[in-house]
N, C-alpha and C positions, 0 to 999 in steps of 0.2 A: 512967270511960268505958272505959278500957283493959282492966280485967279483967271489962266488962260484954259487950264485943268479942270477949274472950278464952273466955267463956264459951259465947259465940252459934258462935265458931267451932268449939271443939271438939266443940259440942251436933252440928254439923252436919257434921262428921268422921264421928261417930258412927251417926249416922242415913246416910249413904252408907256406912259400912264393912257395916251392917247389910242393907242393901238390895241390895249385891253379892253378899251370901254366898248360897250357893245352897241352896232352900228344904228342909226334910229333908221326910222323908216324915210322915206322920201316923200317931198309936198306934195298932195294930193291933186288930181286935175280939179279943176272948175268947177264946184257943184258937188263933189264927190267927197264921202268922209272913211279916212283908213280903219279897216275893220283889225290891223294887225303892225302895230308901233312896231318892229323890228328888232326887239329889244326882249319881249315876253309874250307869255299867252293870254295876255287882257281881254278881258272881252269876251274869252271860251270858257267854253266845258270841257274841262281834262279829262275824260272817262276815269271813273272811279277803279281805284287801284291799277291805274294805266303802268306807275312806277318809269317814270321821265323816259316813253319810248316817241313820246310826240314832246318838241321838245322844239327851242328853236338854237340856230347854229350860224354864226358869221352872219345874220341879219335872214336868215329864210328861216321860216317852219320845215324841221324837218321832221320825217315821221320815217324809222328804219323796221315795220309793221311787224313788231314784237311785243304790241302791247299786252299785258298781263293784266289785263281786265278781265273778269268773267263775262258781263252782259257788251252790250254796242262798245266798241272801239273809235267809233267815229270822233271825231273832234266837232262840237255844235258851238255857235254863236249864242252868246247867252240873250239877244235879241230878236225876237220875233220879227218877220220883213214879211208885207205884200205884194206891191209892184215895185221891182226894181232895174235898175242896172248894173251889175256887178263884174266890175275888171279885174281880172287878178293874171301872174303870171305861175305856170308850173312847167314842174319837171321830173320824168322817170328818169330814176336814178342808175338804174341795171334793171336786164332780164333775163333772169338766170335760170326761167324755168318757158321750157319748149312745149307748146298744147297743140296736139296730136288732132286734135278732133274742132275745128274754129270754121265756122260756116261761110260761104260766102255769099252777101247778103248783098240781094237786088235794090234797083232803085225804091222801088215798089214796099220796100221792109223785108221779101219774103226770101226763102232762100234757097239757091241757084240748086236743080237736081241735075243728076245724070240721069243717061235713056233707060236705066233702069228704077229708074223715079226716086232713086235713095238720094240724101242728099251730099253735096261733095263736101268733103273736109279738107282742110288746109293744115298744115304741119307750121307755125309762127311762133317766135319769141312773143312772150304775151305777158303783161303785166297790167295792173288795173288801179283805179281807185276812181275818182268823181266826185261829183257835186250834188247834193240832197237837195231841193230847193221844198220850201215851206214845211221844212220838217216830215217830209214824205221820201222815203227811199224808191218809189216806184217814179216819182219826179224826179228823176237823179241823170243829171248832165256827166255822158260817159266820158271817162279820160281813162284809153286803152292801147294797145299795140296792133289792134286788129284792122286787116286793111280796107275795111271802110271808113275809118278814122274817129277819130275822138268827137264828140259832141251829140252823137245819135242819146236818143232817149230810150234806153232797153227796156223799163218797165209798161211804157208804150209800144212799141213795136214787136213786141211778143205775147202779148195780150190779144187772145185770138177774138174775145169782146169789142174789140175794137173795129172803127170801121176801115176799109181799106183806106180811105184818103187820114185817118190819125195815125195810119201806121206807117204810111208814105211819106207824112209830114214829120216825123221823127229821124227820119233815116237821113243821113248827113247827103248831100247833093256831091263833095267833095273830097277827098282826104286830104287836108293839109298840115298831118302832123311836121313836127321838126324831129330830127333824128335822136333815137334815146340817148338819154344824156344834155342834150339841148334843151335850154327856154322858152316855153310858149307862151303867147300873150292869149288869153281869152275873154270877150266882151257877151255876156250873158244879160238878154233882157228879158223880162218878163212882166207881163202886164194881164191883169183876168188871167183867162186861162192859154193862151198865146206865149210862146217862146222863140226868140230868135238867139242865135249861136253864132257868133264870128271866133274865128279863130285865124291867127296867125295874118290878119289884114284882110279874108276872106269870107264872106256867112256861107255856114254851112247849113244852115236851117234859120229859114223866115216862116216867121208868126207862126211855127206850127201848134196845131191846137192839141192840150192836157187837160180833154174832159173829167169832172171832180176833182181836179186838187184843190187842197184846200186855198181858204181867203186869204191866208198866213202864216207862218210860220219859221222856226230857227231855220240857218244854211249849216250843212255839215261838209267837212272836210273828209272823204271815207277811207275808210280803213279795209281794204280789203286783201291780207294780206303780202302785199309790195312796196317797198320801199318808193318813195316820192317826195317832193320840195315844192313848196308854194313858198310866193312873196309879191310883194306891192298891192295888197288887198284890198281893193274902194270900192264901195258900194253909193249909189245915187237913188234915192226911194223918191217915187215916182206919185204923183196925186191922182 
């Protein structure tokens, strides 16, 4: 009975040491190197006096957008990237704030008036954050609630310098978010100045063109006040 005790308890030492270690990341696809072991924030820049609001949890980055940083809140790659391809999966976690005033936005980037030429607003649960690509916030791959969908590039397509086809070329062709609270997979390439966007098995933007960004630069995870989850983060840099 004793060493049948003895057995039942070390089995079950076991199975708790196992369950507190913290989960690792998962093998990388083919070609591709994990920007995020599962485990910590290796590899980032923790905004200065962030005080653990970006943080990882059960094997995802979580970020619950409380950070206590004075300056950028964003989480950066301590890496500089020029062409790449970057898979990663995320997720809004809740949206607990309703925006009164959210445009509805044409194929075209421009957006939709009434016959009184003003333009129409929509009443949406709206929550935000994205993707900085080469250390440029106006290069920033949107991930929002707004129902043109996740992927449009806002610092493009609101840039009235821009030409009609860079502004068209930003504006997502599709919506295929997954519903808040759900997993998205997103496939980001970038090469020169060209971006295409898949999301969810779907492109939602081919090769659209980002005249001047820069040659290179870090990727930020953004902080835009909402709570959100990223994980399985591989990037593939490109010759």
């Amino acid at each position: 009975m004793q060493s049948r005790r003895a057995v039942l308890v070390a089995s079950l030492a076991l199975a708790f040491l196992f369950a507190v270690q913290p989960a690792a990341a998962a093998e990388p696809p083919p070609g591709f190197t994990s920007l995020f072991n599962g485990r910590d924030l290796s590899g980032w820049e923790v905004p200065a006096g962030d005080n653990g609001h970006w943080k990882v949890v059960d094997g995802v980055i979580d970020y619950d957008a409380m950070s206590e940083a004075t300056g950028d809140k964003s989480l950066w790659t301590q890496k500089d990237y020029a062409d790449f391809v970057l898979r990663l999966e995320w997720r809004i976690k809740e949206t607990p704030y309703v925006n009164p005033n959210v445009p509805i936005i044409r194929n075209d980037g421009t957006h939709k008036k009434g016959p009184d030429g003003k333009e129409i607003k929509l009443s949406v649960p709206d929550s935000d954050s994205g993707l900085y690509l080469r250390g440029s916030s106006k290069s920033q791959v949107n991930i929002w609630c707004w129902p043109i969908g996740s992927g449009e590039v806002y610092g493009y397509r609101t840039d009235s310098k821009q030409s009609p086809e860079v502004r068209a070329g930003v504006t997502p062709k599709k919506r295929m978010d997954k519903p808040i609270g759900e997993w998205n997979h997103m496939v980001i390439t970038l090469k020169g100045d060209r971006l295409t966007v898949e999301l969810n098995g779907e492109v939602v933007m081919e090769k659209a063109q980002l005249p001047g960004i820069p040659p290179s630069g870090p990727i930020a995870l953004q902080h835009h006040g909402d709570p959100i989850q990223f994980k399985n983060i591989y990037i593939k840099e490109l010759n």
